[in-house]
Backbone as JSON Lines, residues from 0, in Angstrom:
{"i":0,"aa":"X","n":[53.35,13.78,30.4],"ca":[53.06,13.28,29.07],"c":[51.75,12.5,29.07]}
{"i":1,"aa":"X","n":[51.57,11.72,30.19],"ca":[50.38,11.11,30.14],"c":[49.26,11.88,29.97]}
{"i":2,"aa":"X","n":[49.48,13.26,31.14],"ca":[47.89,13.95,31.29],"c":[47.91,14.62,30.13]}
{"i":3,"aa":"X","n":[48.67,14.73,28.98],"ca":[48.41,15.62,28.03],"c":[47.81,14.84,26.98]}
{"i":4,"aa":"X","n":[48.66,13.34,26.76],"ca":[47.73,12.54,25.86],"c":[46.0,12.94,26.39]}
{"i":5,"aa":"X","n":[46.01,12.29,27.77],"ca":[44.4,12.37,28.07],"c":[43.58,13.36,27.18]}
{"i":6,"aa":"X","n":[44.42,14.74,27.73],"ca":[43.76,15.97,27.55],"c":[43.51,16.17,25.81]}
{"i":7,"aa":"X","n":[44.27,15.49,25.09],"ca":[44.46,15.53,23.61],"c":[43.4,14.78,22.94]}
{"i":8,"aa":"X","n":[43.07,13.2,23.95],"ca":[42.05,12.41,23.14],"c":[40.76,12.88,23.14]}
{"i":9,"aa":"X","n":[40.52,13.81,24.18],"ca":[39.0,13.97,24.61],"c":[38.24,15.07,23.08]}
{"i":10,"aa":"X","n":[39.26,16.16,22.96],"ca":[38.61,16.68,21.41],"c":[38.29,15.13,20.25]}
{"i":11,"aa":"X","n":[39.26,14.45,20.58],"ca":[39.22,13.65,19.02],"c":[38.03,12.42,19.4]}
{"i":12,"aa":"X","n":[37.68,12.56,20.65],"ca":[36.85,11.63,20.98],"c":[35.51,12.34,20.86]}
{"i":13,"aa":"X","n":[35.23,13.64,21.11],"ca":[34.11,14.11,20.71],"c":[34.21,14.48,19.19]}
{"i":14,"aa":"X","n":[35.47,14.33,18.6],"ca":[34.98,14.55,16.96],"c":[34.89,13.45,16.41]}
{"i":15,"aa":"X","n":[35.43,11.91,17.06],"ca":[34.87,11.12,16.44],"c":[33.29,10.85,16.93]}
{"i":16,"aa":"X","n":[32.51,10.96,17.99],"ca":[31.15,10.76,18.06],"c":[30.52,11.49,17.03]}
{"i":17,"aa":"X","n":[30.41,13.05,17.49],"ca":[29.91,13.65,15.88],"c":[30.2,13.0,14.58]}
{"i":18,"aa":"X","n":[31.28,12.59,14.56],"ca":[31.06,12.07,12.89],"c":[30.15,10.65,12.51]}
{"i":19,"aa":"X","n":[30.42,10.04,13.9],"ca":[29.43,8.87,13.87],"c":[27.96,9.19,14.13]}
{"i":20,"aa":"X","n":[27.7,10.29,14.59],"ca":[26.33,10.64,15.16],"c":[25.68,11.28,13.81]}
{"i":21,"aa":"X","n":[25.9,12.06,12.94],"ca":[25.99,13.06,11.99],"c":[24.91,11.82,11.09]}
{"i":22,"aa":"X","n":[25.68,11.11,10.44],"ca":[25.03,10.41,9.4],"c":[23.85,9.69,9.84]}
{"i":23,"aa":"X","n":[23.97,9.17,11.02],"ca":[22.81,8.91,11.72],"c":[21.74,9.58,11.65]}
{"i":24,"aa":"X","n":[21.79,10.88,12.41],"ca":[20.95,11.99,12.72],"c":[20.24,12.35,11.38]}
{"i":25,"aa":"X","n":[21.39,11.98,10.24],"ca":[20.76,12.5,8.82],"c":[19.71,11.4,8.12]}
{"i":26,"aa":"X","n":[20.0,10.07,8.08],"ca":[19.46,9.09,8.28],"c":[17.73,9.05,8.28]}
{"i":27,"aa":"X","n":[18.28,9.4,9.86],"ca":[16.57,9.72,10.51],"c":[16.01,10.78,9.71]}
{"i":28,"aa":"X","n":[16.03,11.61,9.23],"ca":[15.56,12.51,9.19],"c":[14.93,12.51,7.66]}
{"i":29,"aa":"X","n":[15.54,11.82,6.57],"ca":[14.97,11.05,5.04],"c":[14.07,10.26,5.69]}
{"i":30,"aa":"X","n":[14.0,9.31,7.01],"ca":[12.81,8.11,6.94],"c":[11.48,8.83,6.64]}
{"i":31,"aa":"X","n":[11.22,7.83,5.43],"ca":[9.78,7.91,5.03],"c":[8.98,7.82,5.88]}
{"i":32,"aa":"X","n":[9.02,6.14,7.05],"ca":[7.9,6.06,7.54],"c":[7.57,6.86,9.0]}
{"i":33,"aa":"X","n":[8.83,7.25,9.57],"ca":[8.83,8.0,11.35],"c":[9.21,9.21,11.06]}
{"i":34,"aa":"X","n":[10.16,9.91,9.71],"ca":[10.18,10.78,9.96],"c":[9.15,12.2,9.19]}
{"i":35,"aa":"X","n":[9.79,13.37,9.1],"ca":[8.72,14.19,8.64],"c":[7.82,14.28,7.44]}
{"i":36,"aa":"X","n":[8.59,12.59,6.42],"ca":[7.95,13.03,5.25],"c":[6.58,12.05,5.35]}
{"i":37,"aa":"X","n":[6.59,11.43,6.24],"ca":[5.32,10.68,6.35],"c":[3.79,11.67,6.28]}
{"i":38,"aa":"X","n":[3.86,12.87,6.79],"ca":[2.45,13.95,6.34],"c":[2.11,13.99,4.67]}
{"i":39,"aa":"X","n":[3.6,13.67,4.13],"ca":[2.85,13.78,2.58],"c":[3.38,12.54,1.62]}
{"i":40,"aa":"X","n":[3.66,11.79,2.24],"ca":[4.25,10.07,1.47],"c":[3.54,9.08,1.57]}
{"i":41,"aa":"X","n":[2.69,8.64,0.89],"ca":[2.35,7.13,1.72],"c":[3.04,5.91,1.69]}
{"i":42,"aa":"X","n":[4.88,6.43,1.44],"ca":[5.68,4.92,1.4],"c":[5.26,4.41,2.91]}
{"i":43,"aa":"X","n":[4.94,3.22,2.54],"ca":[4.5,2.48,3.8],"c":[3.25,1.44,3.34]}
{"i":44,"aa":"X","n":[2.76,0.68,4.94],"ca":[1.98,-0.54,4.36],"c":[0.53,0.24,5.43]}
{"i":45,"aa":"X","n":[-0.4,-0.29,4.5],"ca":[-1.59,0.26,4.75],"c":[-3.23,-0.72,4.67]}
{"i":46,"aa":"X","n":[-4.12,-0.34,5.68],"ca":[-4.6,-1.1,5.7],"c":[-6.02,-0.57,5.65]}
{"i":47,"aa":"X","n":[-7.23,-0.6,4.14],"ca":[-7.56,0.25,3.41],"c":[-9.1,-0.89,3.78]}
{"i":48,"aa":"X","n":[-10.2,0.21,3.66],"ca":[-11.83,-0.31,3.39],"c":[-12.76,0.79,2.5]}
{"i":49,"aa":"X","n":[-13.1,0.04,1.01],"ca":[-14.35,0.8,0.51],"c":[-15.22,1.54,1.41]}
{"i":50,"aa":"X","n":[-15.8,2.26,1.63],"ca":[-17.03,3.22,2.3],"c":[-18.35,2.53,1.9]}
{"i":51,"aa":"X","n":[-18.52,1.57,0.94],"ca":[-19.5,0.74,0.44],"c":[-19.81,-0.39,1.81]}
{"i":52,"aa":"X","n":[-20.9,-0.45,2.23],"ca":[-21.54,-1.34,3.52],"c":[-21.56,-2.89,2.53]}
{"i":53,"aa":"X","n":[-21.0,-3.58,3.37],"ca":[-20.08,-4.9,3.31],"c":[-19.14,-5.38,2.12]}
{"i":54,"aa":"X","n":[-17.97,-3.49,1.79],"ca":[-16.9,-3.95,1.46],"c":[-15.58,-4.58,2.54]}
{"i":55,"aa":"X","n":[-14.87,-5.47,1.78],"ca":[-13.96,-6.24,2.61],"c":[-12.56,-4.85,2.58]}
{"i":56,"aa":"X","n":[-11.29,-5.9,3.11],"ca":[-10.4,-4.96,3.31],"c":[-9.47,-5.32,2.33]}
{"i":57,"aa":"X","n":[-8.68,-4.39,2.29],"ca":[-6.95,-4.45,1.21],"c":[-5.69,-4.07,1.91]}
{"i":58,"aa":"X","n":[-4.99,-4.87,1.79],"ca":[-3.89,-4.66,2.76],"c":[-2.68,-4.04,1.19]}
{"i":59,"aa":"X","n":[-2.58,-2.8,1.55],"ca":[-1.47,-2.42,0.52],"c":[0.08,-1.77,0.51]}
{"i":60,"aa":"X","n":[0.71,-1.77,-0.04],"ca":[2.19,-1.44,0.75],"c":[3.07,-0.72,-0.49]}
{"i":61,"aa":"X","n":[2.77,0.59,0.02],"ca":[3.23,1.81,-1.08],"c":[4.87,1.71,-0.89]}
{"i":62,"aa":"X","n":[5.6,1.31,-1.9],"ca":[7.23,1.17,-1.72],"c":[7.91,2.27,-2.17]}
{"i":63,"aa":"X","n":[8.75,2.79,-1.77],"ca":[9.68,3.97,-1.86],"c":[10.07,3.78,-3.78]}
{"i":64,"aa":"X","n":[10.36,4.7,-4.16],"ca":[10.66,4.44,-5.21],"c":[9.52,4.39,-6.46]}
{"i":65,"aa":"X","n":[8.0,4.17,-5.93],"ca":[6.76,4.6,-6.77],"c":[5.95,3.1,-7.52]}
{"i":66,"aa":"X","n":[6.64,1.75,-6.36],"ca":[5.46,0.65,-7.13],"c":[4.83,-0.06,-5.79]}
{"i":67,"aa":"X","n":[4.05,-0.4,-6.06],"ca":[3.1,-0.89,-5.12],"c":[2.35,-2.29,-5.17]}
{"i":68,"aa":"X","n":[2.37,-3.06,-4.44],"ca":[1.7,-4.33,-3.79],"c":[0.81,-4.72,-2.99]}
{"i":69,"aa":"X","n":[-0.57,-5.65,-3.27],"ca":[-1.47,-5.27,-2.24],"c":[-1.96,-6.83,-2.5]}
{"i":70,"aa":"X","n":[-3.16,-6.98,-0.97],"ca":[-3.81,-7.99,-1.32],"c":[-5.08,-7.54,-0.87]}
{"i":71,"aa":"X","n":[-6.52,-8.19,-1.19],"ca":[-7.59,-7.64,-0.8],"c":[-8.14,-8.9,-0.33]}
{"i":72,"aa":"X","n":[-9.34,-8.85,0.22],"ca":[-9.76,-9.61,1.13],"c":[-10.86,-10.73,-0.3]}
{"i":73,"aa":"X","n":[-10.79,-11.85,0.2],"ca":[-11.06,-12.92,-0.79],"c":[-10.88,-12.67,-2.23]}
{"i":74,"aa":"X","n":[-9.4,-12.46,-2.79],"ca":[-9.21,-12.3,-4.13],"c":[-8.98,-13.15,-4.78]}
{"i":75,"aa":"X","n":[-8.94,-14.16,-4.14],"ca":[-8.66,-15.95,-4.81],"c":[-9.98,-16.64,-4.07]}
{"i":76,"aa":"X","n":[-11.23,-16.08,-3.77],"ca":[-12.23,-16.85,-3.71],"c":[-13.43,-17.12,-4.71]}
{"i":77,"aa":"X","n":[-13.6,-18.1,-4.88],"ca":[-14.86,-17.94,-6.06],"c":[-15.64,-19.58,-5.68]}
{"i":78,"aa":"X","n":[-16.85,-19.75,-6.32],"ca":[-17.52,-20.76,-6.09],"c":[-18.08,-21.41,-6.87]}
{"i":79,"aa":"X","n":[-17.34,-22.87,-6.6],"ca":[-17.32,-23.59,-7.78],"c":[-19.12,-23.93,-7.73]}
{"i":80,"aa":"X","n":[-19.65,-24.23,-6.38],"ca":[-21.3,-25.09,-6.84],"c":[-22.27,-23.88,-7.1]}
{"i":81,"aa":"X","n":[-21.79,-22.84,-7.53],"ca":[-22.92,-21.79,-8.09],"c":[-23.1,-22.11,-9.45]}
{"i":82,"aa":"X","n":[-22.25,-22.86,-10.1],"ca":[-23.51,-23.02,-11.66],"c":[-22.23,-24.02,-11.72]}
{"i":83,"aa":"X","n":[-23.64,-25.4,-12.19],"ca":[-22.73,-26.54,-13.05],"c":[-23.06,-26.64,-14.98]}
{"i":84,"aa":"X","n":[-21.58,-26.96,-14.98],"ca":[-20.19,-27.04,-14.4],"c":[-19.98,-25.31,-14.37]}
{"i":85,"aa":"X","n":[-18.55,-25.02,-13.49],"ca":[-18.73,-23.68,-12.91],"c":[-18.35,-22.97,-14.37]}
{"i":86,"aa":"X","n":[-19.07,-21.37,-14.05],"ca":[-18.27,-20.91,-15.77],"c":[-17.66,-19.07,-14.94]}
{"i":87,"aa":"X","n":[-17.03,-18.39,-15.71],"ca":[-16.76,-17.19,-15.44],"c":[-17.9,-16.6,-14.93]}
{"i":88,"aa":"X","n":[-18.0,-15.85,-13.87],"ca":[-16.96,-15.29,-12.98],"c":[-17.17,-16.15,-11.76]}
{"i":89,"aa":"X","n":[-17.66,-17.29,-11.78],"ca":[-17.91,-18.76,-10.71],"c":[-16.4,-19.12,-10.36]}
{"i":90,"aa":"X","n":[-15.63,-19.15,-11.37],"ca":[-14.83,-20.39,-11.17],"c":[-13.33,-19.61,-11.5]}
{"i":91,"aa":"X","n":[-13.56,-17.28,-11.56],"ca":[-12.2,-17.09,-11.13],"c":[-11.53,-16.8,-10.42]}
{"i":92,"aa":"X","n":[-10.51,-16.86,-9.99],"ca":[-9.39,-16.67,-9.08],"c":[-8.52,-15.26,-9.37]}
{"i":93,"aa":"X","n":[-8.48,-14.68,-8.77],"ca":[-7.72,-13.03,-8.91],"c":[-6.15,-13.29,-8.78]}
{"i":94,"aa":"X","n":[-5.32,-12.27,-9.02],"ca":[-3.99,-12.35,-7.9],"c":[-4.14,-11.07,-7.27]}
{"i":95,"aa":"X","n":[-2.86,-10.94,-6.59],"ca":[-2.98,-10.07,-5.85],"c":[-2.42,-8.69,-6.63]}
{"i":96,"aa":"X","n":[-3.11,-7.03,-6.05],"ca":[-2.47,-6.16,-6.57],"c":[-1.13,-5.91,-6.89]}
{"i":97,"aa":"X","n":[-0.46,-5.09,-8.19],"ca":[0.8,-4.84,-8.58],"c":[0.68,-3.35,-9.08]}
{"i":98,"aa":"X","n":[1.31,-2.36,-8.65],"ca":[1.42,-1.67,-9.71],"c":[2.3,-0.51,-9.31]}
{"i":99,"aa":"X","n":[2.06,1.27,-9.9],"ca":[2.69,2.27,-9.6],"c":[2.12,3.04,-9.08]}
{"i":100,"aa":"X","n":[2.63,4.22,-8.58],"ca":[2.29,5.22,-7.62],"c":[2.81,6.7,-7.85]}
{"i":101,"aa":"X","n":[2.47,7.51,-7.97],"ca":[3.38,8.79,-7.44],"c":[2.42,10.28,-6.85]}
{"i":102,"aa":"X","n":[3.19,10.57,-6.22],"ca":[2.97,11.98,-6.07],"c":[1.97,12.64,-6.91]}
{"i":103,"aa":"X","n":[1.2,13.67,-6.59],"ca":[0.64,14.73,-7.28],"c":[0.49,15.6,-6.95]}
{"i":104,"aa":"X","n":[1.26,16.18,-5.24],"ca":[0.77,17.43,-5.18],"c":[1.45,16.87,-3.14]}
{"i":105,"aa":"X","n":[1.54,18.23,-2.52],"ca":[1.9,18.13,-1.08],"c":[1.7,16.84,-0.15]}
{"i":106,"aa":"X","n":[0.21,16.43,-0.37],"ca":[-0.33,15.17,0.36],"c":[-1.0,14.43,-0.6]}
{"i":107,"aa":"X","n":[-0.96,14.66,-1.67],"ca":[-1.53,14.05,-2.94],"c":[-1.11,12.92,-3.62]}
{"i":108,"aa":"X","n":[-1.5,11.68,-4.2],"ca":[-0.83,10.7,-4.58],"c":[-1.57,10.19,-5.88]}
{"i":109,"aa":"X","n":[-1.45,9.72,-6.83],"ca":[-2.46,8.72,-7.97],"c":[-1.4,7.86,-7.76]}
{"i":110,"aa":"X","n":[-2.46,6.33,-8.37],"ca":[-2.67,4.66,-8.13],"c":[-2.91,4.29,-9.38]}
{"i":111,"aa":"X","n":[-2.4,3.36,-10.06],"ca":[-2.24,2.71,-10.76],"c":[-2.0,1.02,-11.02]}
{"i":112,"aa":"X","n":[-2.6,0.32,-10.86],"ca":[-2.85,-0.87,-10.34],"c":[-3.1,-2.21,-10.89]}
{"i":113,"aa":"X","n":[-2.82,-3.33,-11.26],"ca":[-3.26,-4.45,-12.21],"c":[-3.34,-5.68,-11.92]}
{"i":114,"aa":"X","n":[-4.59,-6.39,-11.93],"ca":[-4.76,-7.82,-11.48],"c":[-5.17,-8.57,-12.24]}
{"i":115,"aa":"X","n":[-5.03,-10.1,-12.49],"ca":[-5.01,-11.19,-13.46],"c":[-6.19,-12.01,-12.81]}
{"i":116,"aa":"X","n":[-7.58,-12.14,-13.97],"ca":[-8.2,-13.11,-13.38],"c":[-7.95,-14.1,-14.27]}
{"i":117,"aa":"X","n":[-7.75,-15.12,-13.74],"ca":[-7.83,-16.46,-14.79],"c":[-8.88,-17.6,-14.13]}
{"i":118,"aa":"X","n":[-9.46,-18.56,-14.9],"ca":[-10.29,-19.22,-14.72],"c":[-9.28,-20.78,-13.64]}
{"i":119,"aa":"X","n":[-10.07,-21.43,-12.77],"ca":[-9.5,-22.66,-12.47],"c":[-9.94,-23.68,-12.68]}
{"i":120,"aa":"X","n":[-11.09,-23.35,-13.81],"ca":[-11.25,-25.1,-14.17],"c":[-11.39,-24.49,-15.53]}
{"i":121,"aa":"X","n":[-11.32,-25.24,-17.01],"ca":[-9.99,-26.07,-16.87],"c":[-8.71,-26.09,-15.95]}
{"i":122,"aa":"X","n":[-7.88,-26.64,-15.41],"ca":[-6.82,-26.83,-14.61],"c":[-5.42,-26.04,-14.98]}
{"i":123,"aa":"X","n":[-5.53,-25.69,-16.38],"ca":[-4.51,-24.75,-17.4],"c":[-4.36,-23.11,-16.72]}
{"i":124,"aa":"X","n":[-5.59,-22.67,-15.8],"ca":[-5.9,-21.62,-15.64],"c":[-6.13,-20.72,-16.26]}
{"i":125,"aa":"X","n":[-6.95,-20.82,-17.71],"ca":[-7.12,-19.9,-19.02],"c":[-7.41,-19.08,-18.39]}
{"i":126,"aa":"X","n":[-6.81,-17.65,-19.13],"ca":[-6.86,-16.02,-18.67],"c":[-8.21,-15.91,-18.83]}
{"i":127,"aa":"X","n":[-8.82,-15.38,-18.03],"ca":[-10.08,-14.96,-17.75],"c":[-10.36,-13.2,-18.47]}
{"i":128,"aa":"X","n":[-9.43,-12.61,-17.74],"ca":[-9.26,-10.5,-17.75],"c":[-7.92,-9.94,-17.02]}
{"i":129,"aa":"X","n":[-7.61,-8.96,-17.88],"ca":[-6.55,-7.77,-16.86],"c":[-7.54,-7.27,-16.18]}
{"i":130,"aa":"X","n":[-7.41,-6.64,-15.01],"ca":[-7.91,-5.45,-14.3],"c":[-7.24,-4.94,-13.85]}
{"i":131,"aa":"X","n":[-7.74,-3.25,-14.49],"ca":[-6.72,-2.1,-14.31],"c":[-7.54,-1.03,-13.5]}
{"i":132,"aa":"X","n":[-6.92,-0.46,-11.94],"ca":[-7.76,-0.22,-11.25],"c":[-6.71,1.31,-10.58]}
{"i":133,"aa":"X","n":[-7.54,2.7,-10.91],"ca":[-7.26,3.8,-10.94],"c":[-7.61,4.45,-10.11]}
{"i":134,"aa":"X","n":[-7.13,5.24,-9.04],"ca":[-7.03,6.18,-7.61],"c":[-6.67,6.74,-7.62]}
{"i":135,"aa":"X","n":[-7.1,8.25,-7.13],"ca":[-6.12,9.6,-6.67],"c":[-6.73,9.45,-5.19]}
{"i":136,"aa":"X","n":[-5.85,9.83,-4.36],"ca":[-5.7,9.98,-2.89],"c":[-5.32,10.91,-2.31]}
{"i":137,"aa":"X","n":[-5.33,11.24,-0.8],"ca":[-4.99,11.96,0.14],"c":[-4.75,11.47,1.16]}
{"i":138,"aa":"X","n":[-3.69,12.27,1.99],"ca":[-3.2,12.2,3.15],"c":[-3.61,13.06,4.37]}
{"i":139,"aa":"X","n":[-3.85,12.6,5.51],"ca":[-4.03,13.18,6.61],"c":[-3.83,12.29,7.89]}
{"i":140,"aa":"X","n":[-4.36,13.27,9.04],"ca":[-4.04,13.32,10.6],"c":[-2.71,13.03,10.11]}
{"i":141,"aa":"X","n":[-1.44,13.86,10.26],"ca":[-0.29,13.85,10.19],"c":[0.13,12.48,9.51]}
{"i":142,"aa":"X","n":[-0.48,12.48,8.63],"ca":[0.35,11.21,7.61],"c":[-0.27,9.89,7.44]}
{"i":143,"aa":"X","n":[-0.93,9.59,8.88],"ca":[-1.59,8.08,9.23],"c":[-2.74,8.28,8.67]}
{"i":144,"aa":"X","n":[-3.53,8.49,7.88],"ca":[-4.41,8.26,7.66],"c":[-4.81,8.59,5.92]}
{"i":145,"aa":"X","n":[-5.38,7.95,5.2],"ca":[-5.87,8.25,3.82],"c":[-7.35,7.86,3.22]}
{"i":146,"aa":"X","n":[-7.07,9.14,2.86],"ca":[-8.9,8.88,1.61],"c":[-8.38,8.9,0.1]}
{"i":147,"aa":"X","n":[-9.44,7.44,-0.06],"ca":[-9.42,7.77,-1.98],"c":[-10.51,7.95,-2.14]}
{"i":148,"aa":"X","n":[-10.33,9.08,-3.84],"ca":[-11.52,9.13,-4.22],"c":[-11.2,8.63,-5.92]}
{"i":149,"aa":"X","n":[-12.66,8.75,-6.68],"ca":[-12.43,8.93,-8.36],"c":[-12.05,7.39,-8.83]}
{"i":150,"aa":"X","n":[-12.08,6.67,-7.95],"ca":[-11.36,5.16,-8.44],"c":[-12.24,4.69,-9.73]}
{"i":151,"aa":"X","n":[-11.32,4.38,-10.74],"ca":[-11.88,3.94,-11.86],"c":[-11.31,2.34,-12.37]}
{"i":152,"aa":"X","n":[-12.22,1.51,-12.83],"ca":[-11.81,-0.26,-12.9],"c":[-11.75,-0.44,-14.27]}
{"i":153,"aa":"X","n":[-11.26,-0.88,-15.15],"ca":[-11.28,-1.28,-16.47],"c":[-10.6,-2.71,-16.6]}
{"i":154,"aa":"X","n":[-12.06,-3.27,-17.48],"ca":[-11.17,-4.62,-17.94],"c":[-10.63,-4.71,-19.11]}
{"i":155,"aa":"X","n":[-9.74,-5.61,-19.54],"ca":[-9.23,-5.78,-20.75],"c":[-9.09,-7.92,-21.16]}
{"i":156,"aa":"X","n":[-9.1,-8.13,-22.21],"ca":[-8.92,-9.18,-22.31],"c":[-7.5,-9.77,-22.67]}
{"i":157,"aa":"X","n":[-7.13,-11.14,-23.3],"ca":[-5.98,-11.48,-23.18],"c":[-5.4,-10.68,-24.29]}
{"i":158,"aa":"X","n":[-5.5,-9.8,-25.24],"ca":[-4.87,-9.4,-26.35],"c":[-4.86,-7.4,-25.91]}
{"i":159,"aa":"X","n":[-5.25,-7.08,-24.7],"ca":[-5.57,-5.87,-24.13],"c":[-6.3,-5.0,-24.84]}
{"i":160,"aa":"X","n":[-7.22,-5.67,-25.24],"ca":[-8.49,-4.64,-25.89],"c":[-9.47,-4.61,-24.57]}
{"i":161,"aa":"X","n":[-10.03,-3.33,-24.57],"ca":[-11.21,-3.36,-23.45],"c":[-12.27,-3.72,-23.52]}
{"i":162,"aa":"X","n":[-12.43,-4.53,-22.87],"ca":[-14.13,-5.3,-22.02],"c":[-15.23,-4.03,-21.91]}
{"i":163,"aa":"X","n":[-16.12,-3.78,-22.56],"ca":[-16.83,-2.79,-22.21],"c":[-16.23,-1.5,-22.01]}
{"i":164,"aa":"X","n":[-16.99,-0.61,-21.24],"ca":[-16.97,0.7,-20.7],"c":[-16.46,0.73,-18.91]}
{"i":165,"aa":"X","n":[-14.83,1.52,-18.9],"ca":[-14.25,1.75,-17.79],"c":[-15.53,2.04,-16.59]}
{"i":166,"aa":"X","n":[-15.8,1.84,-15.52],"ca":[-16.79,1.51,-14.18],"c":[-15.67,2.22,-13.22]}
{"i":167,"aa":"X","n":[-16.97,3.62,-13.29],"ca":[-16.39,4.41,-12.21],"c":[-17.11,3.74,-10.72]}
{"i":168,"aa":"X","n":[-16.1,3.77,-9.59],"ca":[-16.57,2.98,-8.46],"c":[-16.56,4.45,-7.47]}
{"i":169,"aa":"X","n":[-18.16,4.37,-7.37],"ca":[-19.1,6.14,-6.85],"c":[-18.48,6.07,-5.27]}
{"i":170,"aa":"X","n":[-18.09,5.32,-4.35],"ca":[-17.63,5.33,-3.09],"c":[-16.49,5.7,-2.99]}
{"i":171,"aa":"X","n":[-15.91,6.02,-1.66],"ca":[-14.58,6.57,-1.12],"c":[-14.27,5.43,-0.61]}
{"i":172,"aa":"X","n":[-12.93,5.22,-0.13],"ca":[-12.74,4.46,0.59],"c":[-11.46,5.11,1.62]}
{"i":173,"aa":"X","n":[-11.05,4.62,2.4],"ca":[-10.32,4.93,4.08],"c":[-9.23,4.05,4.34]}
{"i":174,"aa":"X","n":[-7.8,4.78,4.63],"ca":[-7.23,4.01,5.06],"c":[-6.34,3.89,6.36]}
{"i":175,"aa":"X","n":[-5.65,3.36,7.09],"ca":[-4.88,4.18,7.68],"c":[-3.68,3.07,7.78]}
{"i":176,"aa":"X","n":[-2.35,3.96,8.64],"ca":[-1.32,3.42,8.38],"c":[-0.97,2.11,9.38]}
{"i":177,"aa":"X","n":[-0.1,0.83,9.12],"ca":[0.12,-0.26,9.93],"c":[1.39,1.04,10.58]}
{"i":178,"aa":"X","n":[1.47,0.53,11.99],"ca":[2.62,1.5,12.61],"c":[3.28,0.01,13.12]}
{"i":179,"aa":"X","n":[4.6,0.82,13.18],"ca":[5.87,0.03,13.33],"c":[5.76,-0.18,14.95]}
{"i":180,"aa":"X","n":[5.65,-1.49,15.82],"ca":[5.86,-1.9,17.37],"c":[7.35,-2.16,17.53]}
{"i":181,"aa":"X","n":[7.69,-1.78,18.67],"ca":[8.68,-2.7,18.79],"c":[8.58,-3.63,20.07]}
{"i":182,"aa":"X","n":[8.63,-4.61,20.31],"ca":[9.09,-5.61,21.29],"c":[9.85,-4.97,22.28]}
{"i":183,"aa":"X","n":[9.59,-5.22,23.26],"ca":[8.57,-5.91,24.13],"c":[7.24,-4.98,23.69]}
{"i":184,"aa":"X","n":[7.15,-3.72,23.68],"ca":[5.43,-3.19,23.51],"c":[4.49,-4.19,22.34]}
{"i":185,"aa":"X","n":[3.24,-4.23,22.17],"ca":[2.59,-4.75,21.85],"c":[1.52,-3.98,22.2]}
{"i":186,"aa":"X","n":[0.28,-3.52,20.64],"ca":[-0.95,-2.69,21.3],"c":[-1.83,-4.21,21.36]}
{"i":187,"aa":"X","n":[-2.69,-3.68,21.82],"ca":[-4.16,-4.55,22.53],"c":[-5.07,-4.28,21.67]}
{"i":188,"aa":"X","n":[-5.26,-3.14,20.42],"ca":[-6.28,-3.04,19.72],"c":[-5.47,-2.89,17.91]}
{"i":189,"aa":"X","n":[-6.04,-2.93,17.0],"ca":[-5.71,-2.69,15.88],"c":[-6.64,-1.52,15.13]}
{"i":190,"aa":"X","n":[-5.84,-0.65,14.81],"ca":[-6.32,0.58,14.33],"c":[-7.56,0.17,12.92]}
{"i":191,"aa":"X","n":[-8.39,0.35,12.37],"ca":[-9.22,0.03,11.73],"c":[-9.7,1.16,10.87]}
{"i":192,"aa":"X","n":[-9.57,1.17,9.16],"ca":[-10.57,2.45,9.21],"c":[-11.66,2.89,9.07]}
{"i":193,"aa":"X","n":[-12.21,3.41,9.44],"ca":[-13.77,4.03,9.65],"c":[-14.3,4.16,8.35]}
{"i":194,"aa":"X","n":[-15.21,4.15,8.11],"ca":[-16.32,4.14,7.47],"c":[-17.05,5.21,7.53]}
{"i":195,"aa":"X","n":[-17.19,6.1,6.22],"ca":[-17.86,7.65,6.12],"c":[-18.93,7.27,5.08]}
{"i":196,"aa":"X","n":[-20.04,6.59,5.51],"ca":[-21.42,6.44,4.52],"c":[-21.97,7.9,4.54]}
């Protein structure tokens, strides 16, 4: 009786692994960022430079589901002793990117994007402008890497009428993907992206 229990658990012990292994295996295989859909998704966080010689960087982070968050390099800097007392665009302060995303095609994506300048002196932070900032993109080297092109900037004021004429921005810009470490590994260099003047 004993050796037959044995002999009895070993099927139910390999059908319980499969059933635990199964959903797993399936799991993996939806991940956006390791698995196959990363060649044409950019859910993930990314770390992006204009093609323009001494643009800064944007750190942006495409979220599953089609909205997106970013910050760019001095978007809350401005200077107050360039004109007294300081006046627009001296004295505004940005926030950081917000917006949506989707698909357009196999490796294809459009950007949709919106940032708040408001002034910091007065101390009230009177709205300064919306900025609404427009991208279609691409994907490559198997997923890690992206080009935008066509980016278009429009301002609007506090009642969303537009500031002038939308400013097409004539450069590309490059990005590529932050990759996931795990502990103990650690790289020694940080991937950077290149620059195509």
């Amino acid at each position: 009786m004993f050796s037959l229990f044995r002999l009895d658990s070993r099927p139910l012990a390999l059908f319980l692994a499969l059933a635990v292994a199964a959903p797993t295996l399936f799991a993996q295989e939806s991940d956006h960022i390791n698995g196959p859909d990363k060649n044409h998704d950019p859910t993930g966080a990314w770390l992006i430079r204009n093609d323009a010689e001494g643009s800064g960087f944007i750190l942006t982070v495409f979220h599953k589901g089609g909205t997106l968050t970013g910050d760019f390099q001095g978007e809350n800097a401005f200077d107050p002793s360039a004109v007294h007392p300081p006046k627009p665009p001296f004295n505004v302060q940005e926030t950081p990117e917000s917006g949506v995303w989707q698909k357009t095609g196999w490796n294809t994506f459009a950007v949709t994007f919106l940032t708040i300048e408001s002034q910091v002196d007065p101390p009230d932070a009177t709205l300064y402008q919306f900025d609404k900032i427009q991208f279609v993109g691409f994907l490559y080297d198997s997923g890690n890497r992206m080009e935008t092109t066509a980016a278009t900037i429009t301002n609007f004021d506090k009642n969303g009428a537009i500031i002038g004429a939308p400013f097409l921005v004539p450069t590309k810009a490059h990005g590529v993907r932050v990759p996931l470490e795990v502990l103990p590994f650690t790289s020694t260099t940080l991937s950077i992206p290149t620059s195509h003047h």
